[in-house]
N, C-alpha and C positions, 0 to 999 in steps of 0.2 A: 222744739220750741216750748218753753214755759206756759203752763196756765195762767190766767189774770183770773183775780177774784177780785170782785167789788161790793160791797152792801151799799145798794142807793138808798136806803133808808132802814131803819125800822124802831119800832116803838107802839104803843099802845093804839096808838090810829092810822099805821101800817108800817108791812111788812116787805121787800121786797131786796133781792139780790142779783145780782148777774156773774155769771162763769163763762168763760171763753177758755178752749183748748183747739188748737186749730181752728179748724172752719166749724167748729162747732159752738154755738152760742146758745147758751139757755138764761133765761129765768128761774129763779127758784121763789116761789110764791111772786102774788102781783096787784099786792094792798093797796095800791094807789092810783087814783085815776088814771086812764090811759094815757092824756095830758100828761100827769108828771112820769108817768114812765117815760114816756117819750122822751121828755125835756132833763129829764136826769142820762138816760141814754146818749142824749146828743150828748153832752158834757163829757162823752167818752168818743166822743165820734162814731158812734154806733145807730142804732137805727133798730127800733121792733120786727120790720121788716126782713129783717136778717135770722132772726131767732128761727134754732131748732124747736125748739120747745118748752113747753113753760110747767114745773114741776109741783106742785100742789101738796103743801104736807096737811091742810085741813079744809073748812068751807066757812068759817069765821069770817066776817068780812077786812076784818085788817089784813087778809092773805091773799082777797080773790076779789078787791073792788074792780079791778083793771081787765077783767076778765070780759067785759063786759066789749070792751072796747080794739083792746090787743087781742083778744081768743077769738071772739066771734066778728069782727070784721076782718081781719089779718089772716084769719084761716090757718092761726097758728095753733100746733097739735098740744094738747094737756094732759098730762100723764098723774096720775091720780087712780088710786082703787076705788073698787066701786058703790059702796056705801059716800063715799065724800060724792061723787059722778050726781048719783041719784038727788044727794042735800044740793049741790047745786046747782041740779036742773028747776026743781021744784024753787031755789033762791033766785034764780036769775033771770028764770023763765026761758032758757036754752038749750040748746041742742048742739054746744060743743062738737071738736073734731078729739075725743077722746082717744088715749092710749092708756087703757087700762091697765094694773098691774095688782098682784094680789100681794095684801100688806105682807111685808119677809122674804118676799121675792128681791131677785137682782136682775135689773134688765140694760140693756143698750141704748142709748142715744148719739149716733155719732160717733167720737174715737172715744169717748167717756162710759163708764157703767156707771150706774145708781142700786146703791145697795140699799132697802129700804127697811125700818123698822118698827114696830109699833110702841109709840109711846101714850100714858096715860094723862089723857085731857077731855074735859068737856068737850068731845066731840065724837061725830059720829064713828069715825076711824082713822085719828088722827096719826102720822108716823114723822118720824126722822128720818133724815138720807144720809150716808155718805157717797159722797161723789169721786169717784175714782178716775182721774184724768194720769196719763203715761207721766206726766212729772209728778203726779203728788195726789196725794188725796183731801179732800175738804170734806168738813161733819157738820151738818145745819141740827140745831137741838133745840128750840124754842118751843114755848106754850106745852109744857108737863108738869106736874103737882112735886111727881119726885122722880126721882131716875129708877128706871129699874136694876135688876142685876143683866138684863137683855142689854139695855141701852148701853151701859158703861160698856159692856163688850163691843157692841157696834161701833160705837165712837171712837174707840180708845186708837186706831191706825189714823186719825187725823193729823193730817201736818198744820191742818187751819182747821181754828173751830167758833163756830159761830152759837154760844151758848147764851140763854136765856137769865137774863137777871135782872126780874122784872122791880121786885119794891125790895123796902128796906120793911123789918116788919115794925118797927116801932112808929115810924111816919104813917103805915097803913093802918095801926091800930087807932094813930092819932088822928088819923083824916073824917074830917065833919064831912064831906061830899058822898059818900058813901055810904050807904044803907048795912046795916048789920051781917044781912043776908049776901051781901055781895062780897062784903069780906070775909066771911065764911068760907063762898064758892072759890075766892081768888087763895084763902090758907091751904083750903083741902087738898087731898093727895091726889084730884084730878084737875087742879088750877094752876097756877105760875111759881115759880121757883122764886124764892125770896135772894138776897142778896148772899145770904148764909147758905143756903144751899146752893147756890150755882159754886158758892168758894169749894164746899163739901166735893159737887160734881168735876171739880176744877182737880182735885187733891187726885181722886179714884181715875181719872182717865190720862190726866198726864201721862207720859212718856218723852225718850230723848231726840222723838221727830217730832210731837208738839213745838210749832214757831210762834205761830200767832193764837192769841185767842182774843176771841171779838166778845164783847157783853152788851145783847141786844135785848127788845124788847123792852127798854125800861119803862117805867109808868112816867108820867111828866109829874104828875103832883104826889106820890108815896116812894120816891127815888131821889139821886141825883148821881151824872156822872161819877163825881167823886166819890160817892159813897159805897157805888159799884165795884170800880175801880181798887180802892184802897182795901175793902175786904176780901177780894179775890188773892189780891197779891199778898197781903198780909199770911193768906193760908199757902199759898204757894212757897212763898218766903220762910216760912217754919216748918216746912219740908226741904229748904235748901236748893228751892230751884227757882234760878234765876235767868236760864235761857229763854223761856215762852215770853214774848212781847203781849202785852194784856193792854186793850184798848174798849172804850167803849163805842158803839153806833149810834148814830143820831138818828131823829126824825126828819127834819126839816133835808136834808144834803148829802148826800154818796160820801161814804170815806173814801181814806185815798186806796185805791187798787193796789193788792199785792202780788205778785208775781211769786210761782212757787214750781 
């Protein structure tokens, strides 16, 4: 039986994805109200209640609003190392049903493995997964400054990948909303991937079981789909690869579910 991959959302004010491989159903971060998780969930005929577990690549709140709601009333398990464990016991004021895992490790959920990595971001210990389900594998890669030569390795077996492309850097240089210093922290080499480097990250990991690639995270005011869109492929396309599907993710609504 195929995996279903879905991104219910993501974007600068949250983050949030669901995987199903058999009877195994997880979350991969859970940026959004427990409400809209829910209600994005239903839309799938699905149900929190179901969830094996819900996988945590940082403690940012675009990743872990929902935690609040789906973790600690649902008694649903979090799997997360334990520097993030600690930031969001102290954030939430909880005491989680933790499943700890040490950043680099590979562990079990289910018929699925999560292969986990460390990527560099303003965070306490933030990482990447790839998720390894018996049809296929998917690579979640968001909120990193730059890739490392670690990460390109890690990601590069994805059949689906879910990579970060957050601004365009000429709109963020131009944006009056934004304090100096915060667009420093978002250029740095422990902040967001600009449009140009997710294309950069896009060139170095491809391979010819790359199908889909998703481009999440965008910012709503220093982005826009299209302009995500058009630079990824333009670099792909000047390597002469034309098989990867290149689609952006929204904020507001789940895209449509791929089956892999």
């Amino acid at each position: 039986m195929p995996a279903r991959f879905t991104i219910l959302g993501s974007g600068s004010s949250g983050n949030c994805a669901y995987l199903e491989s058999g009877d195994t159903r997880l979350l991969i971060d859970a940026g959004f109200s427990g409400r809209q998780i829910r209600h994005r969930l239903t839309s799938l005929s699905r149900g929190p209640e179901s969830l094996a577990g819900i996988l945590i690549t940082h403690e940012h709140s675009d990743h872990v609003q929902g935690l609040t709601t789906i973790a600690a009333k649902l008694r649903v398990p979090v799997y997360c190392n334990a520097h993030t464990a600690r930031a969001l016991e102290e954030q939430l004021g909880l005491q989680l049903e933790w499943r700890l895992f040490t950043t680099g490790a590979s562990f079990e959920v289910g018929e699925v493995t999560v292969d986990s990595f460390s990527v560099p971001h303003d965070a306490w210990d933030p990482v990447g997964f790839l998720i390894r389900a018996p049809s296929g594998n998917v690579g979640i890669l968001t909120d990193l400054g730059h890739a490392t030569t670690l990460v390109i390795e890690r990601i590069r077996e994805s059949d689906i990948l879910l990579l970060e492309a957050n601004h365009d850097l000429k709109l963020l240089q131009e944006d009056t909303k934004r304090p100096w210093s915060t667009k420093q922290r978002i250029l740095g080499r422990h902040g967001h991937l600009s449009n140009d480097a997710a294309a950069g990250v896009a060139a170095e990991v491809v391979t010819d079981r790359l199908r889909h690639l998703y481009l999440g995270h965008l910012s709503r005011d220093c982005n826009t789909p299209q302009l995500a869109h058009d630079t990824v492929c333009a670099r792909l396309h000047e390597l002469g690869v034309r098989h990867v599907r290149v689609e952006t993710a929204g904020q507001d609504s789940p895209s449509a579910t791929i089956e892999l």
